[in-house]
C-alpha positions as a printed NumPy array, in Angstrom:
array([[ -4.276,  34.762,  -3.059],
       [ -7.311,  35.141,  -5.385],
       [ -7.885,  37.698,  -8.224],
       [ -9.916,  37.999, -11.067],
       [ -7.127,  36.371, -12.813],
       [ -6.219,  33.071, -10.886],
       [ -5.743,  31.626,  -7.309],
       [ -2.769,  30.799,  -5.645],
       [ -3.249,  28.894,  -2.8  ],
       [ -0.904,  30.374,  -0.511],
       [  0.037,  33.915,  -0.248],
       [  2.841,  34.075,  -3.25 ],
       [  6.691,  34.243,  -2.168],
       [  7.933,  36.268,  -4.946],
       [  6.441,  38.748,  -7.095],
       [  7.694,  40.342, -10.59 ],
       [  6.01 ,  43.822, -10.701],
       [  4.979,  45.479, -14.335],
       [  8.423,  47.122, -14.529],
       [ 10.586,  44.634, -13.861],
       [ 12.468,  42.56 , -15.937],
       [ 14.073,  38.745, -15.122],
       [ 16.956,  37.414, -16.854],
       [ 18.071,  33.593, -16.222],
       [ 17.037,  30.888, -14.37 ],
       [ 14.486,  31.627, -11.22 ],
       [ 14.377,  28.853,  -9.584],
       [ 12.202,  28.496,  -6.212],
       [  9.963,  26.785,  -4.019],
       [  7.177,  29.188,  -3.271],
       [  4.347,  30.993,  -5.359],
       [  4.893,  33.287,  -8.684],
       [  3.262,  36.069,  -9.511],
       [  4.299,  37.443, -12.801],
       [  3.42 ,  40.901, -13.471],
       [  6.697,  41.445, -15.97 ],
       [  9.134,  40.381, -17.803],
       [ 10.935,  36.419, -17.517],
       [ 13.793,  35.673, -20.057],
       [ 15.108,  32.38 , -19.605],
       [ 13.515,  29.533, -17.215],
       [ 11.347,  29.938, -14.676],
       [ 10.799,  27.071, -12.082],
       [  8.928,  26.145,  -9.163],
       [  7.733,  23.46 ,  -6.777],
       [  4.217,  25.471,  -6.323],
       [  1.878,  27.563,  -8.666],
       [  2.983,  30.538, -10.56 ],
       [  0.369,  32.809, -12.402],
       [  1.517,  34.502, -15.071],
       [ -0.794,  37.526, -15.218],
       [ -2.341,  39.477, -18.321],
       [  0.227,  41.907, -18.542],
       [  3.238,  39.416, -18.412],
       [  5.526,  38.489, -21.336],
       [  7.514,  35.163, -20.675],
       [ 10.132,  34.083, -22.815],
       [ 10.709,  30.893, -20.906],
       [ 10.121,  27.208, -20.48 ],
       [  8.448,  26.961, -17.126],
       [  7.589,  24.58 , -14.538],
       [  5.384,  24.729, -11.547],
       [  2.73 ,  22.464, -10.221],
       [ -0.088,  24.663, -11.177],
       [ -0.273,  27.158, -13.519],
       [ -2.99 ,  29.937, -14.582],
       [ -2.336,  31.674, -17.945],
       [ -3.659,  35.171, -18.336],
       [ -0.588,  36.679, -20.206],
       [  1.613,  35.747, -22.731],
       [  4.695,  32.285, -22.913],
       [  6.992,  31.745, -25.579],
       [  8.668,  28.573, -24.455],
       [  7.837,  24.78 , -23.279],
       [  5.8  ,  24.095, -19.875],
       [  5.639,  21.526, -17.662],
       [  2.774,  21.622, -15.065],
       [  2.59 ,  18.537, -12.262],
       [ -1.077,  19.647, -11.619],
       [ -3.543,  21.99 , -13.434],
       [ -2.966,  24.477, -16.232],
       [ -5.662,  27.16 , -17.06 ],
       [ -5.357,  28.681, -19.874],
       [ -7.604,  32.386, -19.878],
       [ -9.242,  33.888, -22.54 ],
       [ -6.547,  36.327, -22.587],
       [ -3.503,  33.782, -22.373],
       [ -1.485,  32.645, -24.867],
       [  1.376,  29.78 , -25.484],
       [  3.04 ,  29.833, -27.919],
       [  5.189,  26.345, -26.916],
       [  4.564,  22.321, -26.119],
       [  2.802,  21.883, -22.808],
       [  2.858,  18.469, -20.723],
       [  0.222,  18.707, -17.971],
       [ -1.961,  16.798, -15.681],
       [ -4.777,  18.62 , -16.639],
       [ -5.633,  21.19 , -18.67 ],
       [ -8.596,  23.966, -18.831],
       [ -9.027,  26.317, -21.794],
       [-11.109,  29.111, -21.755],
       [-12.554,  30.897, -25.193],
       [-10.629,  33.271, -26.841],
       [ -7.28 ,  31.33 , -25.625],
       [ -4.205,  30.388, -27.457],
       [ -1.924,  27.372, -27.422],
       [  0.256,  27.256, -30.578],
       [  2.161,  24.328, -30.302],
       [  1.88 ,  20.023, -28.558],
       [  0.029,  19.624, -25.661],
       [  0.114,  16.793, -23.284],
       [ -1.861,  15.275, -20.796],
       [ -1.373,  12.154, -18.266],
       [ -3.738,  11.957, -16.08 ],
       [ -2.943,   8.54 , -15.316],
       [ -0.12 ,   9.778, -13.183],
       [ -3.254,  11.209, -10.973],
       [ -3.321,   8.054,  -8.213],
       [ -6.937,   7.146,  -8.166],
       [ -8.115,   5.847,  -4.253],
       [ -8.675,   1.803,  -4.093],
       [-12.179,   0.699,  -3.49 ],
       [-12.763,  -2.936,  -1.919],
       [-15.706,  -4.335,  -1.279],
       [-16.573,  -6.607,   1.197],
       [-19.436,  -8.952,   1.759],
       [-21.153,  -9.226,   5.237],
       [-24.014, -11.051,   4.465],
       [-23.301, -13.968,   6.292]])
């Protein structure tokens, strides 16, 4: 799934249109789209995008994540958080990796490990004999 907002890379699982509102814990194992409303925690082993007209009052975790709306509460992301001009945080993030674009906002700690990123081992060898 590709927009002008984000990609997902699969086709997403669950969707929360404009109108709806979420109370609680989601909890999953596909792709978010959030169009609405989230009160409470919001979790999954993929991506979620949290699109420009979304308001999120809740500490998420995904692998990836692409910002284009609005999060009060803590994230975790095991991979890549983008942050869009028109995305804000307003909450600590721990990430892998982290892109901002201008006219962003992240009010609040932000981490990143990249270390936990397994680089591949190189050896050399010498044939010369």
């Amino acid at each position: 799934f590709t927009s002008k907002e984000g990609t997902l890379h699969g086709d997403p699982q669950t969707v929360i249109g404009e109108s709806v509102k979420v109370e609680g814990t989601f909890s999953g194992s596909g792709d978010v789209i959030v169009h609405g409303e989230v009160v409470g925690t919001l979790k999954t082993s993929n991506d979620i995008m949290v699109s420009a007209s979304a308001k999120v009052e809740a500490d998420i975790e995904a692998h990836n994540l692409t910002v284009a709306g609005e999060i009060h509460g803590n994230v975790v992301c095991h991979g890549q958080l983008q942050l869009q001009a028109t995305g804000k945080i307003f909450g600590d993030v721990t990430t892998q990796v982290i892109s901002v674009e201008p006219g962003a906002m992240l009010k609040g700690q932000c981490t990143t490990d990249g270390s936990a990123i397994s680089q591949p081992e190189i050896s050399a060898t010498n044939d010369l004999d």
